[in-house]
mmCIF file as gemmi writes it, N, C-alpha and C atoms, coordinates in Angstrom:
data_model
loop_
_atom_site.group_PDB
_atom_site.id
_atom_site.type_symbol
_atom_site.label_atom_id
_atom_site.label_alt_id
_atom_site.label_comp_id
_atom_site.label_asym_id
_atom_site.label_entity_id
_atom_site.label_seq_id
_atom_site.pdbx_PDB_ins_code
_atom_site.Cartn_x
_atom_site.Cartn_y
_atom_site.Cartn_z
_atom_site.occupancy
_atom_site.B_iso_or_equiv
_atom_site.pdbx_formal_charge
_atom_site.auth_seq_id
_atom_site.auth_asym_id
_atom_site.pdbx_PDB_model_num
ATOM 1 N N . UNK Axp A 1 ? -25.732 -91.427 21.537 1 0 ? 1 A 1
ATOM 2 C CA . UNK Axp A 1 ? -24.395 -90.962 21.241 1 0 ? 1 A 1
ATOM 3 C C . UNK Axp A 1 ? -24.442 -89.479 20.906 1 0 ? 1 A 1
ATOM 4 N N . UNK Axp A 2 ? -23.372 -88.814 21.452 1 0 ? 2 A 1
ATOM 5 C CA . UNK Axp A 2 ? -23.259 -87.574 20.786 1 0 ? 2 A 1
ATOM 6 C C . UNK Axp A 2 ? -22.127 -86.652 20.138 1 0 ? 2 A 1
ATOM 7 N N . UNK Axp A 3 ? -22.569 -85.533 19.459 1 0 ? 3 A 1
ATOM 8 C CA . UNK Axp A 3 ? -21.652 -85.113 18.138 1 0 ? 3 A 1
ATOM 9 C C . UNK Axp A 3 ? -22.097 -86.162 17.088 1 0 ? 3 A 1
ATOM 10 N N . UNK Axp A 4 ? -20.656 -86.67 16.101 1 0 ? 4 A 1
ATOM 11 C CA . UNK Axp A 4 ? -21.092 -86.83 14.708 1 0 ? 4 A 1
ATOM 12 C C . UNK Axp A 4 ? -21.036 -88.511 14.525 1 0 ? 4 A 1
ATOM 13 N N . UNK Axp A 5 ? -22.632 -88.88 14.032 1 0 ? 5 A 1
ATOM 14 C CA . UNK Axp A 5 ? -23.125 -89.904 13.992 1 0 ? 5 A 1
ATOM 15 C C . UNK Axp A 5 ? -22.809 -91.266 12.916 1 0 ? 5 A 1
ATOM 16 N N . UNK Axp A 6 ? -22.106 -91.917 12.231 1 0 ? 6 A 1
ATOM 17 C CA . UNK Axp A 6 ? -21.609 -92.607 11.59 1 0 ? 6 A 1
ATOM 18 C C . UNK Axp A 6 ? -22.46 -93.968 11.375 1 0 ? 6 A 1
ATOM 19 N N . UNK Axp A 7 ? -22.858 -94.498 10.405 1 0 ? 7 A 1
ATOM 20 C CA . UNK Axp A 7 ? -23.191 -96.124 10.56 1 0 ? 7 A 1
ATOM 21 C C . UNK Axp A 7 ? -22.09 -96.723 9.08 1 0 ? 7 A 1
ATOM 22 N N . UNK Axp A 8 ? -21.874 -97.686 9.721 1 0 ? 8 A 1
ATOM 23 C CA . UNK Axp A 8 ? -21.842 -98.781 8.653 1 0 ? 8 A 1
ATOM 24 C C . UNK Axp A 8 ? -22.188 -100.348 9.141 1 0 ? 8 A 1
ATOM 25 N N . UNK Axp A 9 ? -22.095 -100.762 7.623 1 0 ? 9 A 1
ATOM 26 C CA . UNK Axp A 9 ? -22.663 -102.463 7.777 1 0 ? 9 A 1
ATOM 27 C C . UNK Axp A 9 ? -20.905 -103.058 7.921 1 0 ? 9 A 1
ATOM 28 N N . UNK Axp A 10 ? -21.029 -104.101 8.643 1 0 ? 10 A 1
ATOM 29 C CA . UNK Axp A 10 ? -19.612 -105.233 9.194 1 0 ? 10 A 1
ATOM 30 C C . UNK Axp A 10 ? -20.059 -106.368 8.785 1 0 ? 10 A 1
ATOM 31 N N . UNK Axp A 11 ? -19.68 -107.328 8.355 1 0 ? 11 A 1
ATOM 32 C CA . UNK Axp A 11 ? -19.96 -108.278 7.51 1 0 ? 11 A 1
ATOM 33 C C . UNK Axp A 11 ? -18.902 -109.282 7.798 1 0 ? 11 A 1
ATOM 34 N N . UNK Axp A 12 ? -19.128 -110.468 7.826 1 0 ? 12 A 1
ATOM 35 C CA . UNK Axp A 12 ? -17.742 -111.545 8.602 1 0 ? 12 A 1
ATOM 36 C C . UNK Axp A 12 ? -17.836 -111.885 10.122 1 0 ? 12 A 1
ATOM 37 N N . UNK Axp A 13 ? -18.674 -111.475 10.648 1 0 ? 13 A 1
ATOM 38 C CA . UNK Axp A 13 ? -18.813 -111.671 12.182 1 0 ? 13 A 1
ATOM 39 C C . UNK Axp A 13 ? -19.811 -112.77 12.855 1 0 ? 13 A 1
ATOM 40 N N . UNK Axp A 14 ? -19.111 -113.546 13.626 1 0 ? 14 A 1
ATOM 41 C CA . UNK Axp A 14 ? -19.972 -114.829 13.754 1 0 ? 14 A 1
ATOM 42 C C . UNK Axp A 14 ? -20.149 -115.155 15.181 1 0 ? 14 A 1
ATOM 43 N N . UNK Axp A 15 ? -19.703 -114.1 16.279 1 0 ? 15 A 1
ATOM 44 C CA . UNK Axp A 15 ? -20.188 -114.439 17.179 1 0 ? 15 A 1
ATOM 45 C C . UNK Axp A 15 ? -20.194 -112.906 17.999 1 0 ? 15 A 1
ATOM 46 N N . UNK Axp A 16 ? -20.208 -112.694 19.463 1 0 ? 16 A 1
ATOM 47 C CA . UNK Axp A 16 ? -20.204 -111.675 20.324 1 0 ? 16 A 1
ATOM 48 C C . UNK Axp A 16 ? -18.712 -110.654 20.24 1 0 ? 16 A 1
ATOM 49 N N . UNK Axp A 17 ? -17.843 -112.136 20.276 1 0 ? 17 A 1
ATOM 50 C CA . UNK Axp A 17 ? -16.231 -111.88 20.419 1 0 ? 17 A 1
ATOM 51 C C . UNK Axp A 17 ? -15.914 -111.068 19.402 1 0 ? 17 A 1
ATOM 52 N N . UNK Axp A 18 ? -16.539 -111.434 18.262 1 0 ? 18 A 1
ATOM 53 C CA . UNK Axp A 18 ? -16.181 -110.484 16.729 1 0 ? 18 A 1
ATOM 54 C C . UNK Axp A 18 ? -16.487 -108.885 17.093 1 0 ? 18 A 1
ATOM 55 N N . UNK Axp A 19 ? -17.73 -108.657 17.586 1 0 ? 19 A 1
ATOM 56 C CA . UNK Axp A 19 ? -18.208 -107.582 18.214 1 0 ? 19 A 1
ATOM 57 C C . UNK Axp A 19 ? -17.59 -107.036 18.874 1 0 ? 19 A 1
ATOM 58 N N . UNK Axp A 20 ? -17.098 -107.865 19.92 1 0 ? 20 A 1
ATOM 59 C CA . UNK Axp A 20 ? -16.077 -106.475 20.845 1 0 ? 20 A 1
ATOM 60 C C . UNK Axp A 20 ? -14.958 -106.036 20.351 1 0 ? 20 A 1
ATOM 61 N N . UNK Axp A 21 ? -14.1 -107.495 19.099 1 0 ? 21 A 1
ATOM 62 C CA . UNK Axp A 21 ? -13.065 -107.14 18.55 1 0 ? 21 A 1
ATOM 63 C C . UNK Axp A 21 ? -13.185 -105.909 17.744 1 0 ? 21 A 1
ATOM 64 N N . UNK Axp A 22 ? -13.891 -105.878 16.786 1 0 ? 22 A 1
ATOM 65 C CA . UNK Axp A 22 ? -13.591 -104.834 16.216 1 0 ? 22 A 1
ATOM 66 C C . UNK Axp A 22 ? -14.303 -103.371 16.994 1 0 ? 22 A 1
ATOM 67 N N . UNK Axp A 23 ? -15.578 -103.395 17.834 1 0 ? 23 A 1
ATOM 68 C CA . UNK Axp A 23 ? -15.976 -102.534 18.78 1 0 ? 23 A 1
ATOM 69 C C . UNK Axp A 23 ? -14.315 -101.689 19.33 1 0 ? 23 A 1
ATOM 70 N N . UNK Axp A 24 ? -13.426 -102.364 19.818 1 0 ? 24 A 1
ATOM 71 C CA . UNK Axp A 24 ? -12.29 -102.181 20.753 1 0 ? 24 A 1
ATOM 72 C C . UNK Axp A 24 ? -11.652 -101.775 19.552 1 0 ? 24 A 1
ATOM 73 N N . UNK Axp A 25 ? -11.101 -102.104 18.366 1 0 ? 25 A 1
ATOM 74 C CA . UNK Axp A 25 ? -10.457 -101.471 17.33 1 0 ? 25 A 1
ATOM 75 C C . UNK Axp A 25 ? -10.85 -100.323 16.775 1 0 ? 25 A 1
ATOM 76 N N . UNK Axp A 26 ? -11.793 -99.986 16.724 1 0 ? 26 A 1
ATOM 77 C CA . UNK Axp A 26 ? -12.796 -98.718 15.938 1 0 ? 26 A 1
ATOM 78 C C . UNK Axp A 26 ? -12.165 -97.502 17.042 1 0 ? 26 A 1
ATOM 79 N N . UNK Axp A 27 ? -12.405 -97.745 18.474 1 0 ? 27 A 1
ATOM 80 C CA . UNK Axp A 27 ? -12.821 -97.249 19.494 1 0 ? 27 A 1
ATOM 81 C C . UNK Axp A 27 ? -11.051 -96.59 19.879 1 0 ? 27 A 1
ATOM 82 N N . UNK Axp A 28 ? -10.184 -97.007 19.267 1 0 ? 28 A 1
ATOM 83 C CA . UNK Axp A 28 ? -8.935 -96.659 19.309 1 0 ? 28 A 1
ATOM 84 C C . UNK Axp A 28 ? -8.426 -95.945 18.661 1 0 ? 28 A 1
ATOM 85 N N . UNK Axp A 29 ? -9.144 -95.333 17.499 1 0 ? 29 A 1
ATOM 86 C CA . UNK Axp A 29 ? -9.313 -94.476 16.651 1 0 ? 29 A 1
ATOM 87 C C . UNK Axp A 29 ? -9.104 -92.76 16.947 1 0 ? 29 A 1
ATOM 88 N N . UNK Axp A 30 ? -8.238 -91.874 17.058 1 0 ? 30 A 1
ATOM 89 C CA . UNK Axp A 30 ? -8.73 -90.74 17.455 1 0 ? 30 A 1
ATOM 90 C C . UNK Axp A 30 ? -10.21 -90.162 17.181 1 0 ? 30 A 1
ATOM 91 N N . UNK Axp A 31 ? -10.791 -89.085 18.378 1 0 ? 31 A 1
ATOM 92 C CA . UNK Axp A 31 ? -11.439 -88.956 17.973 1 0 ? 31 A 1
ATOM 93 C C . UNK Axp A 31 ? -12.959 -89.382 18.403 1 0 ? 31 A 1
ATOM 94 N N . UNK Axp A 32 ? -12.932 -91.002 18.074 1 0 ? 32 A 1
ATOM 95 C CA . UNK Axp A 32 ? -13.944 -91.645 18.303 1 0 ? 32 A 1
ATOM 96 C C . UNK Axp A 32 ? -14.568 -91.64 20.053 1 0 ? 32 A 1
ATOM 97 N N . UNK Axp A 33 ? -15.672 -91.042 19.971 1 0 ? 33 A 1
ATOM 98 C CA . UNK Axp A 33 ? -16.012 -90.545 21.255 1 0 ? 33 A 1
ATOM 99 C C . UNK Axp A 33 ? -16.921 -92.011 22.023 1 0 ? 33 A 1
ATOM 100 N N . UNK Axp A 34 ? -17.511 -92.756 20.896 1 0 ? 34 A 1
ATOM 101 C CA . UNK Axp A 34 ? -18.199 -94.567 21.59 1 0 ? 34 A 1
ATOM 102 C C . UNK Axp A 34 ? -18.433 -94.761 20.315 1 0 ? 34 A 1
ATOM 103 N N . UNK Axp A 35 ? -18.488 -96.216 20.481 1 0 ? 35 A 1
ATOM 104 C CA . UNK Axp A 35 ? -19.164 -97.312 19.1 1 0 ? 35 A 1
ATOM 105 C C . UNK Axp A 35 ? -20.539 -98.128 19.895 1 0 ? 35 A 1
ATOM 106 N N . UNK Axp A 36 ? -20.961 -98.326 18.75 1 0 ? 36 A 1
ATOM 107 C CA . UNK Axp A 36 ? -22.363 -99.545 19.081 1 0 ? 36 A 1
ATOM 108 C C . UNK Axp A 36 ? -22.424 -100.201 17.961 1 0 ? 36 A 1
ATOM 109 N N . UNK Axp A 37 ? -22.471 -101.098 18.114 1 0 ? 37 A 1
ATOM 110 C CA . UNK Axp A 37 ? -22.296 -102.502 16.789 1 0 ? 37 A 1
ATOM 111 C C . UNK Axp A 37 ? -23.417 -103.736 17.551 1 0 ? 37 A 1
ATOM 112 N N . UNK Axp A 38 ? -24.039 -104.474 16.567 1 0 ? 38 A 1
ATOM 113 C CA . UNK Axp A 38 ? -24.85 -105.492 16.881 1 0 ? 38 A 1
ATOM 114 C C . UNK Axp A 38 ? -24.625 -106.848 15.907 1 0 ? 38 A 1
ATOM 115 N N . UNK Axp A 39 ? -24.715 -107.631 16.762 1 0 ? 39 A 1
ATOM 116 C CA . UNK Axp A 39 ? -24.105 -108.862 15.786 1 0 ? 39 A 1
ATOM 117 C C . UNK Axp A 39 ? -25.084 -108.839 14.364 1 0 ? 39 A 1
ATOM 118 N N . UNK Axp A 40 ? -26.836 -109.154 15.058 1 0 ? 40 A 1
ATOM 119 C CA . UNK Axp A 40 ? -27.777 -109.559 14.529 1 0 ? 40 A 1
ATOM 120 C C . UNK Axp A 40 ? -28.046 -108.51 13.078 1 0 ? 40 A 1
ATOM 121 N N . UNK Axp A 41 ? -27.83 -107.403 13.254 1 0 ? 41 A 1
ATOM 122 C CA . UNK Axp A 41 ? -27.536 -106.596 11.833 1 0 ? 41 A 1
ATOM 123 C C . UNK Axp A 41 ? -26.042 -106.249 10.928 1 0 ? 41 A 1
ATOM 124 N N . UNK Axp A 42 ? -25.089 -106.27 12.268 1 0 ? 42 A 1
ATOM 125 C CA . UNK Axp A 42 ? -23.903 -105.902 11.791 1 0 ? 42 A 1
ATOM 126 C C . UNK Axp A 42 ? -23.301 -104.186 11.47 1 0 ? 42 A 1
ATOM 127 N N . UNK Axp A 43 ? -24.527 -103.632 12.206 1 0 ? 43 A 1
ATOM 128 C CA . UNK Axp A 43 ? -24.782 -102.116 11.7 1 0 ? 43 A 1
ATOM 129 C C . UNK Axp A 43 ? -23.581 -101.92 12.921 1 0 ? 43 A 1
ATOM 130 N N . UNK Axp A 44 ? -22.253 -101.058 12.189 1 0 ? 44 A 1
ATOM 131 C CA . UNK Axp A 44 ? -21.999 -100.681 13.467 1 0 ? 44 A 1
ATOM 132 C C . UNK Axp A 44 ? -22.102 -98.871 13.169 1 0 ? 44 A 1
ATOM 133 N N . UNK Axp A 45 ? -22.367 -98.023 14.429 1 0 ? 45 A 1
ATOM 134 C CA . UNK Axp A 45 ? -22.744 -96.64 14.747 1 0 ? 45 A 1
ATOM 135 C C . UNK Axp A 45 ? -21.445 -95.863 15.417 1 0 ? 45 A 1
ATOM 136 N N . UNK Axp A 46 ? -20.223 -94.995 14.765 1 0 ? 46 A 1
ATOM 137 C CA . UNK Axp A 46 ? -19.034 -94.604 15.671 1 0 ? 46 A 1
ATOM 138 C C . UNK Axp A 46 ? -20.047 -92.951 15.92 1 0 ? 46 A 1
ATOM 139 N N . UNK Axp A 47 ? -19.483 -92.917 17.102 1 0 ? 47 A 1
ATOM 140 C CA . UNK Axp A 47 ? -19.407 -91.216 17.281 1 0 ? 47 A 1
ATOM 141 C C . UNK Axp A 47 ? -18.359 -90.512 17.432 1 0 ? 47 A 1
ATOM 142 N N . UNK Axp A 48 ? -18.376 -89.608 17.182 1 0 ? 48 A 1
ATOM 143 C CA . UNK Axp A 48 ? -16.799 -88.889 17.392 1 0 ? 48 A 1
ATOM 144 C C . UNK Axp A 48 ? -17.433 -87.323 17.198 1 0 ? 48 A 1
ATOM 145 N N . UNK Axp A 49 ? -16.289 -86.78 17.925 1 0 ? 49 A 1
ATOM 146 C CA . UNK Axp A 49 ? -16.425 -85.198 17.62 1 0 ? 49 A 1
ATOM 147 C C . UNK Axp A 49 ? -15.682 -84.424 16.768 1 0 ? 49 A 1
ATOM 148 N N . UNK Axp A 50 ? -15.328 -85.183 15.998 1 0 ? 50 A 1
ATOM 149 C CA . UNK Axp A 50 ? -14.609 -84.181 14.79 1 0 ? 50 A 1
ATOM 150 C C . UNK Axp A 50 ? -14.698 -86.04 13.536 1 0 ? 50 A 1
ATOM 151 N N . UNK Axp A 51 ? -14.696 -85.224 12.438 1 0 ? 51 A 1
ATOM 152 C CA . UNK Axp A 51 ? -14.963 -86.322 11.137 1 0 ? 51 A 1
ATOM 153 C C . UNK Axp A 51 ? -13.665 -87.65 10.866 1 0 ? 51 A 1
ATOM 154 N N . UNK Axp A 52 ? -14.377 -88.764 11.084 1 0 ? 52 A 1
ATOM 155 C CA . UNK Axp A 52 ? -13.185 -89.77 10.728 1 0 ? 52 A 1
ATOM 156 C C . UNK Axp A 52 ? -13.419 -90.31 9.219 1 0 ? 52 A 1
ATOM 157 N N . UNK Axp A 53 ? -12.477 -90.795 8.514 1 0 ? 53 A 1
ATOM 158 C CA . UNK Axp A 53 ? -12.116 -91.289 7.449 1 0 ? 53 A 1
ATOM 159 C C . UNK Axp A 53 ? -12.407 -92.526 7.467 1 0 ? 53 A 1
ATOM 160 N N . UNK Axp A 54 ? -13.172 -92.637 6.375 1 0 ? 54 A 1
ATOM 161 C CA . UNK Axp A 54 ? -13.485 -94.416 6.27 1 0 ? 54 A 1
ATOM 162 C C . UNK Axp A 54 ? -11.904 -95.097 6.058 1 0 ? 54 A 1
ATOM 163 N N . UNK Axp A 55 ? -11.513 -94.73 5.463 1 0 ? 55 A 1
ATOM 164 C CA . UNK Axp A 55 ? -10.189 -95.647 5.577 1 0 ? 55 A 1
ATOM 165 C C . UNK Axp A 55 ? -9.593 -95.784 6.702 1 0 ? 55 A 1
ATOM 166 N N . UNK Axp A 56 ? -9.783 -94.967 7.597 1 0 ? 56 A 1
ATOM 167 C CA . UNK Axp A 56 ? -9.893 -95.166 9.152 1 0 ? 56 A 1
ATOM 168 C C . UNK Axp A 56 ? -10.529 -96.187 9.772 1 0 ? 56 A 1
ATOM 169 N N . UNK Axp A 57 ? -11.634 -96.406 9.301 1 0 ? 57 A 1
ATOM 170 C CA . UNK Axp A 57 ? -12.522 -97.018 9.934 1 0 ? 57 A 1
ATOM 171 C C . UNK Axp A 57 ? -12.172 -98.396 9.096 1 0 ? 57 A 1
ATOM 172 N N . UNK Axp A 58 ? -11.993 -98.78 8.173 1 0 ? 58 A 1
ATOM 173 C CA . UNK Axp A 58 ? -11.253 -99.744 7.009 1 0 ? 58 A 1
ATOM 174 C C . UNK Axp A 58 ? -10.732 -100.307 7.886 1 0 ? 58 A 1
ATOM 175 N N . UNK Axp A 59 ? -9.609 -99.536 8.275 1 0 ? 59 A 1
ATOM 176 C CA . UNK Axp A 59 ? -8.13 -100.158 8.81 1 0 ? 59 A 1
ATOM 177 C C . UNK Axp A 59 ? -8.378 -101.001 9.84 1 0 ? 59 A 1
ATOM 178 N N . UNK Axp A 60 ? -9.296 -100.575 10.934 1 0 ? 60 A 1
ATOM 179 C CA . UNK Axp A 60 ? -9.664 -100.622 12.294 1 0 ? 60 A 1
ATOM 180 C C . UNK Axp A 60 ? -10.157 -101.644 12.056 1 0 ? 60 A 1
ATOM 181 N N . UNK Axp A 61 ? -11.373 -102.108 11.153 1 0 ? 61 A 1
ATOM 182 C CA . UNK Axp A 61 ? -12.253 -103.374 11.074 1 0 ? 61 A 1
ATOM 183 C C . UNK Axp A 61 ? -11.489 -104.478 10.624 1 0 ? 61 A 1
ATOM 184 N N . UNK Axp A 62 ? -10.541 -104.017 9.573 1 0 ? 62 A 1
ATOM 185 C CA . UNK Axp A 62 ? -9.968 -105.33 9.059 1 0 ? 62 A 1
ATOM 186 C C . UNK Axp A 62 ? -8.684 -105.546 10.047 1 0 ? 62 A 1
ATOM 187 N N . UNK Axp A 63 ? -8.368 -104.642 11.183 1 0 ? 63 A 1
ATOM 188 C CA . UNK Axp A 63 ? -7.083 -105.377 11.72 1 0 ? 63 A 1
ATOM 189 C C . UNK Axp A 63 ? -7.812 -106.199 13.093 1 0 ? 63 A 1
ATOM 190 N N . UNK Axp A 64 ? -9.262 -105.916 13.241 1 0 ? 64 A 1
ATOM 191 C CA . UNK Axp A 64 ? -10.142 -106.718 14.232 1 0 ? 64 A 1
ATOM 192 C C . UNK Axp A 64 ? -9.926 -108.31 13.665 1 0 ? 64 A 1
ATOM 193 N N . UNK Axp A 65 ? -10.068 -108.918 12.657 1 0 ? 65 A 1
ATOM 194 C CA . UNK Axp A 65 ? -10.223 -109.819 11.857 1 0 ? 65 A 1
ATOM 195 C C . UNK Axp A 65 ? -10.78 -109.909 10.367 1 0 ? 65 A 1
ATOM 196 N N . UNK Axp A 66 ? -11.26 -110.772 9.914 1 0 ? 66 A 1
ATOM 197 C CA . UNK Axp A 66 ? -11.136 -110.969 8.525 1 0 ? 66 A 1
ATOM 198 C C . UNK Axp A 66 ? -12.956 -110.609 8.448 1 0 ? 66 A 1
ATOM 199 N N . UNK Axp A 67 ? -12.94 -109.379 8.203 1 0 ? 67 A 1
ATOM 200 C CA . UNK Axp A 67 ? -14.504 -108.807 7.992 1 0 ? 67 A 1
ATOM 201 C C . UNK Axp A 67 ? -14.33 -107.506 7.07 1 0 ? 67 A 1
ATOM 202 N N . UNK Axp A 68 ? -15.478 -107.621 6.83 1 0 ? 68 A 1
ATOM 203 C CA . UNK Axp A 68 ? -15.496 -106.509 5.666 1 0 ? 68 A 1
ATOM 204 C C . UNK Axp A 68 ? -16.708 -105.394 6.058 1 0 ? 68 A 1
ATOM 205 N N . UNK Axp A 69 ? -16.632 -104.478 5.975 1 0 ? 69 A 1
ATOM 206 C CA . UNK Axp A 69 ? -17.073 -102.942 6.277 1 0 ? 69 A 1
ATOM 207 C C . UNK Axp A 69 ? -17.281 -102.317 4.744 1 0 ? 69 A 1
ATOM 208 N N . UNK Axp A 70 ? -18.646 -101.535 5.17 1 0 ? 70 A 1
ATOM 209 C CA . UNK Axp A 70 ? -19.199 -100.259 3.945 1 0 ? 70 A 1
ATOM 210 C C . UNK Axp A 70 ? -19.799 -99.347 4.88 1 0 ? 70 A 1
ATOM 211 N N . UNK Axp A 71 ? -20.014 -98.456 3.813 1 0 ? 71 A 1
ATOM 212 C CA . UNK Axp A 71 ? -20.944 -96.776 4.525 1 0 ? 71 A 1
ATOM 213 C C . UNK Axp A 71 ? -22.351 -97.891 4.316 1 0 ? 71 A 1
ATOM 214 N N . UNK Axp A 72 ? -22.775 -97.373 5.523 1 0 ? 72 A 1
ATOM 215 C CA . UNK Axp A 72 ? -24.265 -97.809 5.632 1 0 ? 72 A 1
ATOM 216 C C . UNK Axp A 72 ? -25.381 -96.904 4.793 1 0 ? 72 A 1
């Protein structure tokens, strides 16, 4: 990924589908240039070229479904 590198942990996710859901929500985000998320850790990685707001990123995860997000 390139420009500015982001992780956090996603927590609530129980299959692939959870993954793309909120993958596809994050990713709608201004800004956000790609995501990478993995079920098996939950780490998800945004890039973007200018700085997003975790409450940004808040919003995005919890309107994917009922999961919970931190700064990694």
């Amino acid at each position: 990924m390139d420009g500015m590198d982001k992780t956090y942990r996603v927590e609530g996710m129980t299959c692939d589908h959870c993954v793309a859901h909120v993958r596809q929500e994050v990713g709608r985000i201004p800004g956000v240039s790609a995501t990478s998320l993995t079920l098996s850790d939950g780490l998800l990685t945004v890039a973007s070229d200018v700085p997003i707001d975790f409450a940004d990123i808040r919003a995005a995860v919890e309107e994917a479904g009922e999961y919970e997000v931190a700064e990694a």
